[in-house]
N, C-alpha and C positions, 0 to 999 in steps of 0.2 A: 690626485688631491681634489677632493671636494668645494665647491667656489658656486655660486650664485652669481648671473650677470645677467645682463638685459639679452637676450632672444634674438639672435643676428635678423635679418629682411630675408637671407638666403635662408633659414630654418622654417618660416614662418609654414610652410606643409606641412610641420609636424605637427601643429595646432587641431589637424582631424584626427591624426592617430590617438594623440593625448585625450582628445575629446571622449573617442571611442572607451578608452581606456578609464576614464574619469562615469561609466554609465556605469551605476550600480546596480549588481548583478544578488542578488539575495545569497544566501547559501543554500543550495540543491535546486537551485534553478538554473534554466539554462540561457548563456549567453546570447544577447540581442546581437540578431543578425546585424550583420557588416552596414548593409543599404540605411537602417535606422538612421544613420548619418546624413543622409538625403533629403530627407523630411524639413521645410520651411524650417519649425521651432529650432533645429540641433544647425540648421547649417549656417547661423548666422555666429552662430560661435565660432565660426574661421575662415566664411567665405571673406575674400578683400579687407581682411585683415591688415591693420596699416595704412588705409586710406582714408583713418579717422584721426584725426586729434587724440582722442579718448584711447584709442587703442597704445595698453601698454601690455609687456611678454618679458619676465625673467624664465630663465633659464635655471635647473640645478644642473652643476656640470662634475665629470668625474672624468677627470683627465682628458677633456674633450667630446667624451661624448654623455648626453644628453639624458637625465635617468627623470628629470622631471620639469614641470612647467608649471606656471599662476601666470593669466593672464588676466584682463582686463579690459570694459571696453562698455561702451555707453548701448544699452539694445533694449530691444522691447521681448525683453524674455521671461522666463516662469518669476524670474526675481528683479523684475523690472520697479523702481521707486519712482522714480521721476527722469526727464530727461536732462539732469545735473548728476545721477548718481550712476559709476560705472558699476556694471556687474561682476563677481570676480569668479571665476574657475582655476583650481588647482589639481594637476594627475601627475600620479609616479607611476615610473614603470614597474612591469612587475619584479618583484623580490625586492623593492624600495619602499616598502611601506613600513610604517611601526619601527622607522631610524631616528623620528623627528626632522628628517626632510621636509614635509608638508607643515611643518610647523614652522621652519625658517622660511622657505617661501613666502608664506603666506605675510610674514612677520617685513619681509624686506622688501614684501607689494605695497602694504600699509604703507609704511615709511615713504614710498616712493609716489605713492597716490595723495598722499599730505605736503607733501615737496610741492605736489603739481597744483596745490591749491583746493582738493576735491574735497570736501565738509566730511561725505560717508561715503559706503562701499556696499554692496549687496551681495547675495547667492543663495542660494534653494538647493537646499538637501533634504532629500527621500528620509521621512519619517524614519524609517528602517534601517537608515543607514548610519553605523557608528559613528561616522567624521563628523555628525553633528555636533558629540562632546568637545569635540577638538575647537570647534566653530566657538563653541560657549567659553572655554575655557579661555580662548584666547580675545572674547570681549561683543563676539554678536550675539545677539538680541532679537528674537523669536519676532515678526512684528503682522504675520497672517501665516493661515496656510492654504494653498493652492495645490487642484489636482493635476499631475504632472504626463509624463507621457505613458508610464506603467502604475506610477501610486502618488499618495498625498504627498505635500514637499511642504516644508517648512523657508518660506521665505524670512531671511534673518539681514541684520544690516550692523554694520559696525562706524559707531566716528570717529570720523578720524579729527 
């Protein structure tokens, strides 16, 4: 059974893998080596995860194990607004996409980032990449674009 919860402290490692999985890859190109995760920009998306205030991690769960994540967390990254607005990352595993999984996540991060007081919410998605529609549909808002670690991004913000 499918359920959404907050992100145990003991899961919190899976935030690189999810990371890794959340890099968009074109179609007929080839996957960003492993180590990209290394790199300053990508690794504050999960180093010491949890020893922020800001830092918030649901879970998509399916009978306990783990097909997707939206976290959260105040950074100075490609979609950084200010330092009141957390940044937001969502990744399914694969053969989870196109269920509206990343559409409920994203939806019960909102909710839970408005709970905490936070006005908006940020992310930057690669020009290229479909999930941008998903981004619009669901209320953010184009507001610059910046060049990313492979292409331009569109940094988008939603208020909450």
């Amino acid at each position: 059974m499918l359920s959404i919860r907050d992100l145990r402290e003991d899961e919190y490692g899976l935030l690189e893998d999810y990371l890794y999985m959340a890099l968009y890859v074109p179609e007929g190109c080839r996957p960003h080596p492993r180590d990209i995760l290394r790199i300053p920009e990508l690794r504050l998306y999960y180093e010491n995860f949890g020893s922020s205030e800001s830092d918030l991690a649901l879970a998509c769960d399916d009978d306990g194990r783990v097909i997707g994540i939206c976290w959260a967390r105040i950074m100075n990254d490609f979609s950084h607004i200010d330092d009141s607005t957390p940044s937001l990352v969502v990744s399914l595993a694969d053969g989870c996409r196109g269920m509206g999984l990343g559409t409920k996540l994203v939806l019960a991060m909102l909710e839970r980032l408005r709970e905490r007081g936070y006005r908006s919410v940020s992310l930057s998605v690669q020009v290229s990449h479909p999930a941008q529609h998903l981004y619009r549909r669901l209320g953010f808002t184009e507001v610059r674009r910046v060049m990313g670690e492979t292409e331009e991004e569109i940094v988008m913000v939603h208020a909450l």
